[in-house]
N, C-alpha and C positions, 0 to 999 in steps of 0.2 A: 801502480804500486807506490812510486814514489809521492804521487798523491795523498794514499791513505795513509800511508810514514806520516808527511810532514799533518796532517790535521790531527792524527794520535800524540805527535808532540806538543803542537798548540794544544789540544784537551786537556792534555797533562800538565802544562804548563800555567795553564789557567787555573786549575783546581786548585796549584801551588801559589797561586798568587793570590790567591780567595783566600787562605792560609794566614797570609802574613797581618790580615785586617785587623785592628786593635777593631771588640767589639765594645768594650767598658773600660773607663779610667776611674780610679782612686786616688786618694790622696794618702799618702803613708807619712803622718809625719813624726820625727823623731823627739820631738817636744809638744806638750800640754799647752805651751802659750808662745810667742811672738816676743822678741826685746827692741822696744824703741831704741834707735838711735845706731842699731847695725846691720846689715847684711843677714837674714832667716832663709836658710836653703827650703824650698816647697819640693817635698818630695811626692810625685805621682807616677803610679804603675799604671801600666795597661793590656790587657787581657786580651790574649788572642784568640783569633777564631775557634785556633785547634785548642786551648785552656791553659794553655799558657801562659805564664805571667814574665812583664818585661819592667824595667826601669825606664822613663819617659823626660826627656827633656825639651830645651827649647827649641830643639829643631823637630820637632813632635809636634809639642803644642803651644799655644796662645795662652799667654798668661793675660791677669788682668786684677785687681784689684778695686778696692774705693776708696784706697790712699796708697801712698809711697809708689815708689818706679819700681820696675825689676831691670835687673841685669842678669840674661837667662833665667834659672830657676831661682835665684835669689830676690826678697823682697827689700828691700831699706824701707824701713818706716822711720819718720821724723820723729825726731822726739819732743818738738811742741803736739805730733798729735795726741787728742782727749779723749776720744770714745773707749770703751773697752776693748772694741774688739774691728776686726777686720773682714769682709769679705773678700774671698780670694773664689776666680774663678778660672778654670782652662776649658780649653776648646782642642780638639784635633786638627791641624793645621789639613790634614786632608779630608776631614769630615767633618765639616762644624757641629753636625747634630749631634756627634758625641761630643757630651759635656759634665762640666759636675763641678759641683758650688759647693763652697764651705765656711763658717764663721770659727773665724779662731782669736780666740782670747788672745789680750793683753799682758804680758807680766804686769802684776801691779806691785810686788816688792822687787825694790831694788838691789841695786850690787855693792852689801853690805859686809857680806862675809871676805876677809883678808884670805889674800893670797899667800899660797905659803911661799917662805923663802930657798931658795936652792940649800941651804945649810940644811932647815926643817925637812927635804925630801929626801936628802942623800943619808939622815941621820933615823930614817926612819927603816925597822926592822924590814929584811925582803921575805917576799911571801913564800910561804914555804909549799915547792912543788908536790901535787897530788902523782905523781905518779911511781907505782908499786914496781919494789925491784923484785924481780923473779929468781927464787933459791936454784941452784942447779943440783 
């Protein structure tokens, strides 16, 4: 009996761990393009067995690029680079076969627009709350 116990728990146990397996990653990213010369966080999710969706970092997976270093999920791209754009790729550091590749644009306008001043933000009207008071 204690035989059949413990092999009903390894079964179970297994089925749960077939569970936890990212089958797809994506990339989620929070911006249209890439800014030379700073730290771009590479956001990638991954999809589990059961449908689940997770958030994925560098102890997940393998970053890699065709320019700049990462530091975990962040890239720095230099800012003498020229091309428009970047290929950024990851890997599942427990399953290399899942992967997925992407070209992401360059910003190519720069950081023209002024910043406001603490005076300019504290002088400006606050937003006025959406929320309904109920009559009694």
């Amino acid at each position: 009996m204690a035989k059949f116990c413990t092999i009903v728990m390894l079964l179970l146990a297994s089925t749960g761990l077939r569970a936890q397996q990212v089958t797809q990653v994506v990339f989620n990213l929070y911006t249209d393009s890439l800014k030379k010369g700073f730290y771009n966080y590479i956001s990638v999710d991954g999809q589990y067995a059961d449908g689940r969706w997770q958030p994925l970092d560098s102890t997940h997976l393998v970053f890699s690029a065709n320019t700049g270093h990462f530091k975990g999920n962040d890239l720095f791209i230099d800012s003498t680079y020229t091309f428009d754009s970047v290929i950024v790729k990851v890997s599942l550091r427990s399953n290399p076969k899942v992967w997925k590749e992407a070209i992401i644009y360059i910003r190519k306008r720069g950081f023209t627009e002024p910043l406001k001043s603490a005076e300019e933000i504290m002088g400006e009207p606050k937003p006025r709350s959406r929320r309904k008071t109920m009559l009694s």
